[in-house]
DSSP file (Angstrom, degrees, kcal/mol; ACC not computed):
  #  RESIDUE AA STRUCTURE BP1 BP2  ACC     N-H-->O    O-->H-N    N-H-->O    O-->H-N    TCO  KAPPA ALPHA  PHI   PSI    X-CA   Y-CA   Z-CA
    1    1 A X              0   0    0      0, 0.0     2,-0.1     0, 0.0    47,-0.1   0.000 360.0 360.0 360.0 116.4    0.9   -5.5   12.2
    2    2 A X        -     0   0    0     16,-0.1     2,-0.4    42,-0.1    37,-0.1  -0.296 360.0-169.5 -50.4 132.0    2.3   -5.9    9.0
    3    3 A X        -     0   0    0     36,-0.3    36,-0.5    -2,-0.1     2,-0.3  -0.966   5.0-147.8-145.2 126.7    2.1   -3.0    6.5
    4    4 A X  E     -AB  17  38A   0     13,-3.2    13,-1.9    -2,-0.4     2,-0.4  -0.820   6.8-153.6-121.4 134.0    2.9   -2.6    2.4
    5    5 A X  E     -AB  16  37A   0     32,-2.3    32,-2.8    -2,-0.3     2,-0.5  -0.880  13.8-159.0-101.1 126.7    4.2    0.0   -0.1
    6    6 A X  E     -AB  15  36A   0      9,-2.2     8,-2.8    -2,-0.4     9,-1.7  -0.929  11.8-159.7-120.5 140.1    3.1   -0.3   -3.8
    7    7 A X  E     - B   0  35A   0     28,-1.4    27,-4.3    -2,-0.5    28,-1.5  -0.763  12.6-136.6-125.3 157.6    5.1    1.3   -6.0
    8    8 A X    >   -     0   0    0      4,-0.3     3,-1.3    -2,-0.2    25,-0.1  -0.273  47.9 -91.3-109.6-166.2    4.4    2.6   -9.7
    9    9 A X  T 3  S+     0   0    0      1,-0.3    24,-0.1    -2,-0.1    -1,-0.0   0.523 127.1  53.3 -99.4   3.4    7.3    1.9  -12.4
   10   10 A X  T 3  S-     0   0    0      2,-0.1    -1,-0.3     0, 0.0     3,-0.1   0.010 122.7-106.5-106.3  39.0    9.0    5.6  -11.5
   11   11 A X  S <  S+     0   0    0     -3,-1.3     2,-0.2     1,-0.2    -2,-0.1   0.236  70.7 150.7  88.1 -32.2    9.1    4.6   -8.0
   12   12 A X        -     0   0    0      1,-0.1     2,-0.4    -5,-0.1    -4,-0.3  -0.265  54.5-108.9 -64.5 112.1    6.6    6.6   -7.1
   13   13 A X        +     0   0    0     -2,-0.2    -6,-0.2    -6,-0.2    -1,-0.1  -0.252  36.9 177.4 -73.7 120.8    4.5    5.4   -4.1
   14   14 A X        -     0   0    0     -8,-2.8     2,-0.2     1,-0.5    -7,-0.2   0.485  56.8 -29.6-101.5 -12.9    0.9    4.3   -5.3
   15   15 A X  E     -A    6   0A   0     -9,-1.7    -9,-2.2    42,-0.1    -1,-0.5  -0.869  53.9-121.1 161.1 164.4   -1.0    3.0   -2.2
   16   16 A X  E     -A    5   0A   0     37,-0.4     2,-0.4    -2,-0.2    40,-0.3  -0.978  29.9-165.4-132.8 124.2   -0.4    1.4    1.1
   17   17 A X  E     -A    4   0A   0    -13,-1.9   -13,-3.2    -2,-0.3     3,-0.1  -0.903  26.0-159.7-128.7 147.8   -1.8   -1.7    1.9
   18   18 A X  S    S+     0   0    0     -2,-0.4     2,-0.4   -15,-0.2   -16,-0.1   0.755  81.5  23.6 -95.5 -34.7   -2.4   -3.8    4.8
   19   19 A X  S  > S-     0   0    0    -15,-0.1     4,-0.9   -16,-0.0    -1,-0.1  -0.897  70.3-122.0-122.7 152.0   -2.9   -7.1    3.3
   20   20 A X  T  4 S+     0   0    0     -2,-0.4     4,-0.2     2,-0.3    -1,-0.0   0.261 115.7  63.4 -85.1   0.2   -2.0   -9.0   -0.3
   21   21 A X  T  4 S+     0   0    0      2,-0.1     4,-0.7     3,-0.1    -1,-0.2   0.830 106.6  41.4 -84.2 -48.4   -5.7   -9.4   -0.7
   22   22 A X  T >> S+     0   0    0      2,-0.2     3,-1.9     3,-0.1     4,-1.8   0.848 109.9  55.0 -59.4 -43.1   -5.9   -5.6   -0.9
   23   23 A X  G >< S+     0   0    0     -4,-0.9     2,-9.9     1,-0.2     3,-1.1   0.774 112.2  45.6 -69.7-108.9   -2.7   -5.2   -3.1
   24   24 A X  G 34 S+     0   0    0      1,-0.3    -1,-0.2    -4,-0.2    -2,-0.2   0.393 108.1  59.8 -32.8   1.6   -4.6   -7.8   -5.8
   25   25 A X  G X> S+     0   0    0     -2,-9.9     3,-4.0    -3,-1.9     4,-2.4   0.825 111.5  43.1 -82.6 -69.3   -8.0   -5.6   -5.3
   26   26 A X  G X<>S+     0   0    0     -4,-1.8     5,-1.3    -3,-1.1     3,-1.0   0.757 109.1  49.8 -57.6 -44.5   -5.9   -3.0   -6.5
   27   27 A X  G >45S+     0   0    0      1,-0.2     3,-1.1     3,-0.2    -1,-0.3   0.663 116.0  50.1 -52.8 -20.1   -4.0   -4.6   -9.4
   28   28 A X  G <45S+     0   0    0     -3,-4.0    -1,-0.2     1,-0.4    -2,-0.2   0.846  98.1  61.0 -91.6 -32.6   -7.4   -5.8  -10.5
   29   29 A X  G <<5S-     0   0    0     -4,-2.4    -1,-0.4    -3,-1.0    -2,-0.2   0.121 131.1 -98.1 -71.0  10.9   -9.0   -2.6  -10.3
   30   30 A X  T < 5 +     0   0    0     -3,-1.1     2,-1.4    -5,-0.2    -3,-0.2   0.384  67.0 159.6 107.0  -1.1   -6.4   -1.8  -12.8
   31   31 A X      < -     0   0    0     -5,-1.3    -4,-0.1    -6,-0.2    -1,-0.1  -0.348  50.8-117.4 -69.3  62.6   -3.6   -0.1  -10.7
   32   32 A X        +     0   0    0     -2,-1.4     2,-0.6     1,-0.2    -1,-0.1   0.675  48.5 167.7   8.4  69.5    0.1    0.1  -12.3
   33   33 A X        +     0   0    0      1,-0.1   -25,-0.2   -25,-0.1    -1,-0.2  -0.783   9.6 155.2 -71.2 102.5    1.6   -2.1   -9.2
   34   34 A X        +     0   0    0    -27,-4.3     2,-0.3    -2,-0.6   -26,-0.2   0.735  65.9  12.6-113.4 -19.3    5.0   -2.9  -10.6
   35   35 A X  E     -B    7   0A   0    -28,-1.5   -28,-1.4   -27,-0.0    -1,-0.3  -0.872  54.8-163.6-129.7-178.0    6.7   -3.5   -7.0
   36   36 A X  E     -B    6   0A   0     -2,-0.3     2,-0.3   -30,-0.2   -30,-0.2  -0.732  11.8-179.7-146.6 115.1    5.6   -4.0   -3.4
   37   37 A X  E     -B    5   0A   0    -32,-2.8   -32,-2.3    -2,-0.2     2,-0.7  -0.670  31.1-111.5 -94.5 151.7    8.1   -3.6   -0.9
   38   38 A X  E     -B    4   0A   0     -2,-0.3   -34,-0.2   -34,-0.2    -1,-0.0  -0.792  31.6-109.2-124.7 143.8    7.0   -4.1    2.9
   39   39 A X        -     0   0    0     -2,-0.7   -36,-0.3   -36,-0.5    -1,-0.1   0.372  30.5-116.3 -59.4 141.0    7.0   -1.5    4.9
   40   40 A X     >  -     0   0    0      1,-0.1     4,-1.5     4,-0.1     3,-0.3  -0.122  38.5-100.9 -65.5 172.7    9.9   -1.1    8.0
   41   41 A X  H  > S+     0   0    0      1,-0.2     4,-1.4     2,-0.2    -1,-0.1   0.838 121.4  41.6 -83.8 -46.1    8.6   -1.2   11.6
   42   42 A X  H  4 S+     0   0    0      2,-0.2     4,-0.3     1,-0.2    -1,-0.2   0.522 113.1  55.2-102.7   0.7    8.7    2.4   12.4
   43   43 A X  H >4 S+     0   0    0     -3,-0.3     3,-1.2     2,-0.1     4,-0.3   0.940 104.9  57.7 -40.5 -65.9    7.2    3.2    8.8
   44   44 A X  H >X S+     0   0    0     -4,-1.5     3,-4.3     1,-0.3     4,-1.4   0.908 100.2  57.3 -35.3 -84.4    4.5    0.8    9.9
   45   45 A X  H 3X S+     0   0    0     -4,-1.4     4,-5.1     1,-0.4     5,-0.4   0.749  96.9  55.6 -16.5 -58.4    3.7    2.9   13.0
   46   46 A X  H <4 S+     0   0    0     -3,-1.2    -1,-0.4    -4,-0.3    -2,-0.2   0.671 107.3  56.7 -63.9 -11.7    2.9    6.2   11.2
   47   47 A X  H X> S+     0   0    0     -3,-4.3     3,-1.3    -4,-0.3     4,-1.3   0.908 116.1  41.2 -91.1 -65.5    0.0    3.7    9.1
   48   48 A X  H >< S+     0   0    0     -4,-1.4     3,-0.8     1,-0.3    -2,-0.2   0.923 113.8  41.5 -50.8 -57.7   -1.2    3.0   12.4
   49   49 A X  T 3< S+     0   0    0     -4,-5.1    -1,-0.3    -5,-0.3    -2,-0.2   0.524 118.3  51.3 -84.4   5.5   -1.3    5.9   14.4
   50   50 A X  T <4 S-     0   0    0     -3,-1.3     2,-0.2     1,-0.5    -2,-0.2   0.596 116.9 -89.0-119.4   5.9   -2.6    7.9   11.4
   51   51 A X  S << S-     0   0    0     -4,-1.3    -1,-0.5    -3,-0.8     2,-0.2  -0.644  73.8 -21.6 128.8-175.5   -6.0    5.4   10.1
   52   52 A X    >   -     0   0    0     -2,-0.2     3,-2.8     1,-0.1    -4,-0.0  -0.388  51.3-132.7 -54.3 118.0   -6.3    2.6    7.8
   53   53 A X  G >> S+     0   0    0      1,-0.2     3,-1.7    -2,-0.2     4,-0.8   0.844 104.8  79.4 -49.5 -30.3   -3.6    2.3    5.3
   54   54 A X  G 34 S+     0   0    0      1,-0.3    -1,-0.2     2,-0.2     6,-0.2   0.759  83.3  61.3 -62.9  -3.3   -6.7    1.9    3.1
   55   55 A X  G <4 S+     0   0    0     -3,-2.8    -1,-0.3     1,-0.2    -2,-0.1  -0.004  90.0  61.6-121.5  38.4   -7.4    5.6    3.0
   56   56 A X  T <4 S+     0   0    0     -3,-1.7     2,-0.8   -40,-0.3    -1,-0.2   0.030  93.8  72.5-102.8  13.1   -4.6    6.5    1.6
   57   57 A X     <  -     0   0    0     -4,-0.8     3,-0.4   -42,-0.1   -42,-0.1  -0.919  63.2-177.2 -82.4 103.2   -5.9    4.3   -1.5
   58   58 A X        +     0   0    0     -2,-0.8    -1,-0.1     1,-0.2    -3,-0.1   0.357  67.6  73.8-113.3  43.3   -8.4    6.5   -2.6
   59   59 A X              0   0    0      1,-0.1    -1,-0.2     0, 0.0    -4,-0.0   0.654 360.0 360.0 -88.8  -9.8   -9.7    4.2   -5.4
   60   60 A X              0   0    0     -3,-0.4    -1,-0.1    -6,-0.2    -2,-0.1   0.740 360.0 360.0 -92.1 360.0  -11.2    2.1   -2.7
């Protein structure tokens, strides 16, 4: 399972997203996205074994 870090333009980590539909929900919904890096394998994990990367959006 694939897993993404969106980043704001200090670096600053802005949401985690599971999919590039979700990243382009958020940009649309107006969220400073200036990078998205994706996330390393044993990052990834912690997404998994801790919920949906979607609740650590909490615009959604």
């Amino acid at each position: 399972m694939t897993f993404f870090s969106c980043f704001d333009q200090q670096g600053k980590v802005i949401a985690r997203c599971q999919t590039h539909q979700e990243i382009e929900v958020l940009r649309r919904m107006g969220r400073p996205i200036a990078e998205v890096r994706e996330m390393k394998n044993e990052e990834a994990v912690v997404c998994s074994l801790t919920g949906s990367p979607s609740e650590f959006n909490q615009d959604y």
